[in-house]
N, C-alpha and C positions, 0 to 999 in steps of 0.2 A: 723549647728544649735547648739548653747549654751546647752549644757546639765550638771545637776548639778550629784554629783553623791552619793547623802545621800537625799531623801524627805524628814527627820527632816530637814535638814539643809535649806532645802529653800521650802518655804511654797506656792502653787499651786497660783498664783495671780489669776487666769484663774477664782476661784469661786469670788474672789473680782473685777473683773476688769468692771469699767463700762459701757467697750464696747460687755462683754459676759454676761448681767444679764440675761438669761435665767439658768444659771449654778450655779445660789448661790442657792436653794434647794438642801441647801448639808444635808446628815443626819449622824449628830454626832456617832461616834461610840466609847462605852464605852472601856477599857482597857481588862478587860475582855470577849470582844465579838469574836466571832470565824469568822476567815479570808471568807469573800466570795471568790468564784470563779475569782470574778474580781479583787479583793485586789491581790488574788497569782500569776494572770497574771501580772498585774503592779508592782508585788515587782519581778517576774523573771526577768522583762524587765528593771525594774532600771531606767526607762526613768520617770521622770514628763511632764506631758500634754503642752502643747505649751499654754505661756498664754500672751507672746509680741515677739515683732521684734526681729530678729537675730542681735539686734545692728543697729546703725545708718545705715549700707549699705545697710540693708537687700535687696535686690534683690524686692522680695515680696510686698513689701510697696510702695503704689501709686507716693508716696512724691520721691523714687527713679527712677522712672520709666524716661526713655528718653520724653525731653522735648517736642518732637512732638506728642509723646503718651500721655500729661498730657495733650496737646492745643485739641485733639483729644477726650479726653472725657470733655472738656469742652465745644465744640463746638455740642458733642450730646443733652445735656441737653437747652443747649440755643438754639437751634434748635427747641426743640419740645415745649418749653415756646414762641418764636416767633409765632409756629402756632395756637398753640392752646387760646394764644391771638388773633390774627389776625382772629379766627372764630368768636369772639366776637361780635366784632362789624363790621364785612362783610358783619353781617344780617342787619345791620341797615336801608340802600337806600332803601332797597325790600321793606320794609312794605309795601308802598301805594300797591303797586302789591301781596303781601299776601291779606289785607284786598280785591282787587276786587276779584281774585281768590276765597278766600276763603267766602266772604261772612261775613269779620268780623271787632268791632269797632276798633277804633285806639289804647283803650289800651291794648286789647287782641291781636293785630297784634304787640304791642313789645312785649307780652309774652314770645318768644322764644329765644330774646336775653335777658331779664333778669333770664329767667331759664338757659339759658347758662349758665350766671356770676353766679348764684346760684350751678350751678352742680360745678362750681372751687372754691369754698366754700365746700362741700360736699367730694369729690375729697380727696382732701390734710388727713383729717382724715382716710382713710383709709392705703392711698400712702404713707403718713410719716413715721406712725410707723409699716407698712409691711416692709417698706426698709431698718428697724432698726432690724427684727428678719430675711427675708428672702433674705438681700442684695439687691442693687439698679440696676443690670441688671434685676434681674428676674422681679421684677415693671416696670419697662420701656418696656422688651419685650412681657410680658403679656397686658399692658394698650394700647401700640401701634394700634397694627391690632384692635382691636374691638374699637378704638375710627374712626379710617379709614373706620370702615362697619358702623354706624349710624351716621359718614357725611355720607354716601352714603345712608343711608336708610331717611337724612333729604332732599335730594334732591329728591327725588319719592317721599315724603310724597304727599299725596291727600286730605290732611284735617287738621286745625289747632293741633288738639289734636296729632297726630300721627308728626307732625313737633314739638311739644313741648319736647311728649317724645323723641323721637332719640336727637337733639340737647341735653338736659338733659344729656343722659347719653356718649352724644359726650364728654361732659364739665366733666364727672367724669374720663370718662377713657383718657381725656387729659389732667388731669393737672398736673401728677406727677412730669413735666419741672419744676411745680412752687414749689410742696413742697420738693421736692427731688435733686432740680436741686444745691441749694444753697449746700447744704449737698454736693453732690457728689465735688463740684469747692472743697469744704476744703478735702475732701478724698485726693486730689490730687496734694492740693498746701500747703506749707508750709503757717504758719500765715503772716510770713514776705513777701512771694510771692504772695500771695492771693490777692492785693486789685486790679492789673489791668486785670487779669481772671476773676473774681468775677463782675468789670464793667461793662464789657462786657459780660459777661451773663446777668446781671441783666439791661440792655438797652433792651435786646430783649423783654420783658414782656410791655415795654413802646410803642416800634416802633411799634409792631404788631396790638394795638388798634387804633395808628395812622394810620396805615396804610391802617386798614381796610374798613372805610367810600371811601376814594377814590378806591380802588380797586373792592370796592363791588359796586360804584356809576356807574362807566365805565360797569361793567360785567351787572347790572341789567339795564342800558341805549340798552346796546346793544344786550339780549338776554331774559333777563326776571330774576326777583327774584333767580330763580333755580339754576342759574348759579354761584352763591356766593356760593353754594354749593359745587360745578364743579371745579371751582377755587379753592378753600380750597382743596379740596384732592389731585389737582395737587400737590402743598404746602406740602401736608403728606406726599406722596410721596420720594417727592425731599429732603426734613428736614429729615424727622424719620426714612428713610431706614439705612442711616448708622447706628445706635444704635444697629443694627445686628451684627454687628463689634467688640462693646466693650465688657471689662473685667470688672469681678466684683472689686468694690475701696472701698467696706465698711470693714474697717479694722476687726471686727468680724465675720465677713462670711468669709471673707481672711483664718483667723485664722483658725478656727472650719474645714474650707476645707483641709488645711494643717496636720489639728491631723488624719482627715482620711486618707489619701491620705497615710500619715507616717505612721501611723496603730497603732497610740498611745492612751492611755487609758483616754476617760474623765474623769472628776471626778465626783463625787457626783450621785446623783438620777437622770437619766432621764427621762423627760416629757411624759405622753404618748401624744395621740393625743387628746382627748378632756382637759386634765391639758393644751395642749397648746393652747385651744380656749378659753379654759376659762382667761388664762393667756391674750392673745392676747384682749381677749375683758371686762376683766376690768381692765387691767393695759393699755398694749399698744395704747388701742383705745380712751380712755379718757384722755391719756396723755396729747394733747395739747390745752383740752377743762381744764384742772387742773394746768395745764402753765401756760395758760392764766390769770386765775383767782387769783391763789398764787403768783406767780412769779412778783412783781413791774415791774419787764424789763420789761418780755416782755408781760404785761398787758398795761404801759403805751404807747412804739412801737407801739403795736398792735392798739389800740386806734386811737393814730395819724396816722396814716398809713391809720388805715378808713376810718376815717374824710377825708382826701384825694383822696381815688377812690372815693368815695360816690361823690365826687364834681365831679372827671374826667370822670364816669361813666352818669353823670347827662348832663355834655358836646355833650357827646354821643350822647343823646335822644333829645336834645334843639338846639343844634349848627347848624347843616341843617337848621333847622326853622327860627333861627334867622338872616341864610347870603343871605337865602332865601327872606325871609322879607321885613331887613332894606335896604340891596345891589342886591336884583333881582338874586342872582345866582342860575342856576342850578344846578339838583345833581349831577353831574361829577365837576363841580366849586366847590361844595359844601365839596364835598371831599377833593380837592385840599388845603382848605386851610387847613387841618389837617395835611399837611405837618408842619407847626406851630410847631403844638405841637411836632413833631419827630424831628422838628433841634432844637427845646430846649433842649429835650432827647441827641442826640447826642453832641451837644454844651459841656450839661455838662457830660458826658462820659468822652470828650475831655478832661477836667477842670482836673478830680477827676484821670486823667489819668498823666498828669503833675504835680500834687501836689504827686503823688507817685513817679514818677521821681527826684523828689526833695526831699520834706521835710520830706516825708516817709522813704529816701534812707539814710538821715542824719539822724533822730531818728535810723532804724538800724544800722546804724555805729557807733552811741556815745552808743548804748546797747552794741554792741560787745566789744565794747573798755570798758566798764566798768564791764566787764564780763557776761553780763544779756544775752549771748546766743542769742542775737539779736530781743530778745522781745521786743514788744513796748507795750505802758497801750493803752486797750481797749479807755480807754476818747480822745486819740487823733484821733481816726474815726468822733469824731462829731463836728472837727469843721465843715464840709460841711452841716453838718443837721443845725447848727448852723446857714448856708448862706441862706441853704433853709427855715426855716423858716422865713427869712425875704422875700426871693422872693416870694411865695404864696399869702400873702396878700395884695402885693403892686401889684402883676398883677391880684388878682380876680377886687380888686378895678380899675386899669387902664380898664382892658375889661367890666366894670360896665356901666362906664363915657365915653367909647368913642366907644361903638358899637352902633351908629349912621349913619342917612344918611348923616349929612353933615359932617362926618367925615372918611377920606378917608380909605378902607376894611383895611389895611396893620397895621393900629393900634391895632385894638383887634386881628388879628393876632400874633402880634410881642408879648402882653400882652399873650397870649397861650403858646407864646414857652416859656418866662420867669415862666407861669406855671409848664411846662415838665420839664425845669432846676430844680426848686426849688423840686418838688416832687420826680425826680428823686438821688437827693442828701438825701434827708432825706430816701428814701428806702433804699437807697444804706449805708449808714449809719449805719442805724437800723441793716443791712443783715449783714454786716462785724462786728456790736456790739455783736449782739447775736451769731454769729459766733463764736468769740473769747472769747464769757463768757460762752456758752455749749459745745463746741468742736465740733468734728464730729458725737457723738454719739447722743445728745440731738438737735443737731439744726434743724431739719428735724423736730422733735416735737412742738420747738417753732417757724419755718415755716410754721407750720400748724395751729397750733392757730390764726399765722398774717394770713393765706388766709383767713381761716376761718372768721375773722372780717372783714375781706378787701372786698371779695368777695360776702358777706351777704347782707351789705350796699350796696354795686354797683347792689346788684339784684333789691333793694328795690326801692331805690330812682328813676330810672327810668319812675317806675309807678306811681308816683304822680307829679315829677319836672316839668311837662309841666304847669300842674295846678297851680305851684308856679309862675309858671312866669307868665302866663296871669295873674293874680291876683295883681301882685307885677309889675309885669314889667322887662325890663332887666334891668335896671339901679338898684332895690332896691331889687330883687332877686338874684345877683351876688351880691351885697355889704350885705347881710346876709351872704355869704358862707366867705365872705371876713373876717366880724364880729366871726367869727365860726374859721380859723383860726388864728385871732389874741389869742383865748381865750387858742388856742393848742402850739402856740409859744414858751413856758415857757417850753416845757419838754427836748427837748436836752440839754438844760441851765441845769435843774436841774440833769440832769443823767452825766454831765460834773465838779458839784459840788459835789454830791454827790455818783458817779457812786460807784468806790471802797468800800466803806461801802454797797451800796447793792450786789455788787460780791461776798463779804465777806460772805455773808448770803444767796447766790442760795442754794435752795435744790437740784437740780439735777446740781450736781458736773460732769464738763468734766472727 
């Protein structure tokens, strides 16, 4: 380890650094003030406090670590965003068999999957910024088991109320994959290595609601509602056990474990326990609700991104009915064709996976050659958002106009996966912009503000879309959501124009 050997000569970054702000409640001490206890220990030891990497090899730093151990904590976090998507909409099939069981109407029989999508809204505000003071292992192994015990406790439930809450608080203690999961891929990968990690985590969040209508259509065909339960914890199981496994990748928890571990001296005033609740819950916790709102990025992001589940979430609750309907399928059919939507997903994973092997590979070559360290400008993540804002409104409209009977199922189909392309591009976007405009220390906060909007909407709209459509119809109720994205079209364009001028002026500096 680097050590300096005058603390004049090199000034403790540790209280500046903005991946240790719990540490700047430093208290000045005047010229004249007599040495503490702890000043004459740290001037015997001559050491200053560990406040970055031991240099680019450091051992310690995730960005070093063996490349099967970086694929290895990326495939924990997209693991448990797979599931805990995939709980979403699993519930879906069951309804009709909730309501006879239960005794209740049809829109209180979706209540449980819109308080799901509610509780991964809820969720991320805590998850994000506990991950930023107490490291992103200890969130993942804390939220694990007790999202595992209330799927279990939604499958015995005996009564609507008592299925609402456990699902509820299934969706808080599972979402940390979603606010946390992005944060940990850059803990681990360099900005230049980040975008095909980063893909592929950020596919699982898509395939798991796709996947869920069929999976849960088959399981509630052949055994009854409950068993969407039953199935889902298989799932926890098999996903989230390894996350037992990993190491902590939040480069300040890193850090702070390393000054103990060396038996060196922090600096400044330490927190006691209520300074750090009180710290915790008006800074950390309003953090990404004050993102949201100051922050252009990631206000505008966030915004689009909702408008978007809000539509995909509404898919959810109408899509059965409608292939139902127009083409007679049942719900195990009805499932199936949500495959759609997951090879659009996948489709473009594909896409955003070769445009990295390419022209992502040539921007970092001509950065190195020009000495820029192999950095590339944040604006070249959107031309894909760029693509997907054209693909959303040209398949809301396509699946408008041709989910019909005398037009054969495979069209509004095909108009779904062109959905999952396009949505998935502009997520995926947004998640590698804000990524490389907060770094690792902030992104978890402005992931949290996007669930937080994202999440919201997909609770809400549920419970009234069905109403839209009888009313409207499919043809002029999907060509409103169509009209809804043309109006969101313009924001990647202007963060592409104007991106750098607002980077220039983020208040929460990487």
């Amino acid at each position: 380890m680097s050590l300096s050997s005058s603390k004049s000569s090199r000034k403790s970054s540790f209280e500046d650094s903005p991946d240790l702000e719990s540490a700047r409640d430093v208290e000045s001490k005047g010229p004249s003030d007599e040495p503490t206890p702890t000043q004459d220990k740290e001037k015997d030891h001559q050491l200053p406090p560990i406040d970055d990497w031991d240099g680019a090899d450091d051992p310690d730093c995730p960005w070093n670590w063996p490349k099967w151990k970086r694929w290895y904590h990326t495939f924990i976090p997209a693991g448990i965003a797979l599931v805990c998507t995939l709980a979403s909409s699993i519930y879906v099939p069951g309804r009709e068999d909730v309501m006879r069981d239960f005794g209740v109407s049809p829109t209180v029989a979706i209540l449980p999957y819109s308080i799901y999508v509610l509780a991964l809204a809820v969720g991320p505000m805590l998850a994000g910024p506990s991950s930023e003071v107490l490291g992103r292992r200890a969130v993942y192994l804390v939220s694990i088991p007790i999202f595992a015990l209330f799927i279990l406790g939604s499958g015995f439930s005996n009564n609507i109320a008592s299925l609402v809450v456990c699902r509820f608080f299934a969706g808080v203690f599972g979402s940390p994959g979603l606010s946390i999961g992005s944060a940990t891929v850059a803990d681990v990968w360099r900005p230049n290595e980040r975008a095909i990690p980063m893909s592929l985590y950020i596919l699982t969040p898509f395939l798991g609601p796709a996947l869920g209508p069929l999976t849960g259509g088959y399981a509630t065909v052949a055994y009854g509602w409950r068993w969407t339960q039953w199935v889902l914890l298989f799932f926890t199981v098999a996903f989230l056990a390894p996350a037992f496994g990993m190491q902590e990748t939040f480069k300040a928890k890193i850090l702070r474990s390393r000054a103990t571990r060396l038996g060196l001296i922090l600096p400044g005033k330490q927190k006691s326990t209520s300074e750090s609740v009180k710290f915790f819950l008006t800074t950390q916790l309003t953090r990404p609700i004050h993102m949201g709102l100051t922050e252009p990025i990631v206000g505008l992001f966030t915004l689009y991104i909702a408008v978007n589940f809000a539509m995909l979430y509404s898919f959810f609750a109408v899509f059965e009915g409608i292939m139902r309907d127009v083409y007679g399928f049942g719900l195990g059919q009805s499932g199936l064709t949500f495959l759609g939507l997951g090879a659009g997903c996948i489709f473009g994973c594909a896409i955003i996976i070769i445009l990295n092997k390419t022209l992502v590979k040539k921007q970092v070559r001509i950065s190195k050659e020009n000495g820029q360290g192999g950095k590339i400008h944040p604006e070249s993540r959107l031309y894909i958002a760029m693509a997907g804002s054209l693909l959303i409104p040209i398949s809301l409209f396509w699946f408008a106009w041709t989910a019909k009977s005398d037009v054969h199922w495979i069209s509004p189909v095909i108009a779904e996966a062109f959905f999952g392309c396009g949505n998935l591009f502009i997520f995926m976007a947004a998640t590698l912009y804000l990524t490389d405009t907060y770094g690792a220390k902030y992104t978890a906060s402005a992931m949290g503000a996007n669930n937080l909007a994202r999440y919201t909407v997909g609770c809400v709209f549920p419970l009234w879309v069905n109403y839209m459509y009888d009313g409207l119809g499919i043809g002029w109720a999907t060509s409103l959501f169509g009209f809804i994205s043309l109006a969101m079209m313009p924001i990647p364009w202007v963060f592409w124009l104007y991106g750098p001028r607002l980077r220039a002026n983020v208040k929460y500096k990487p």
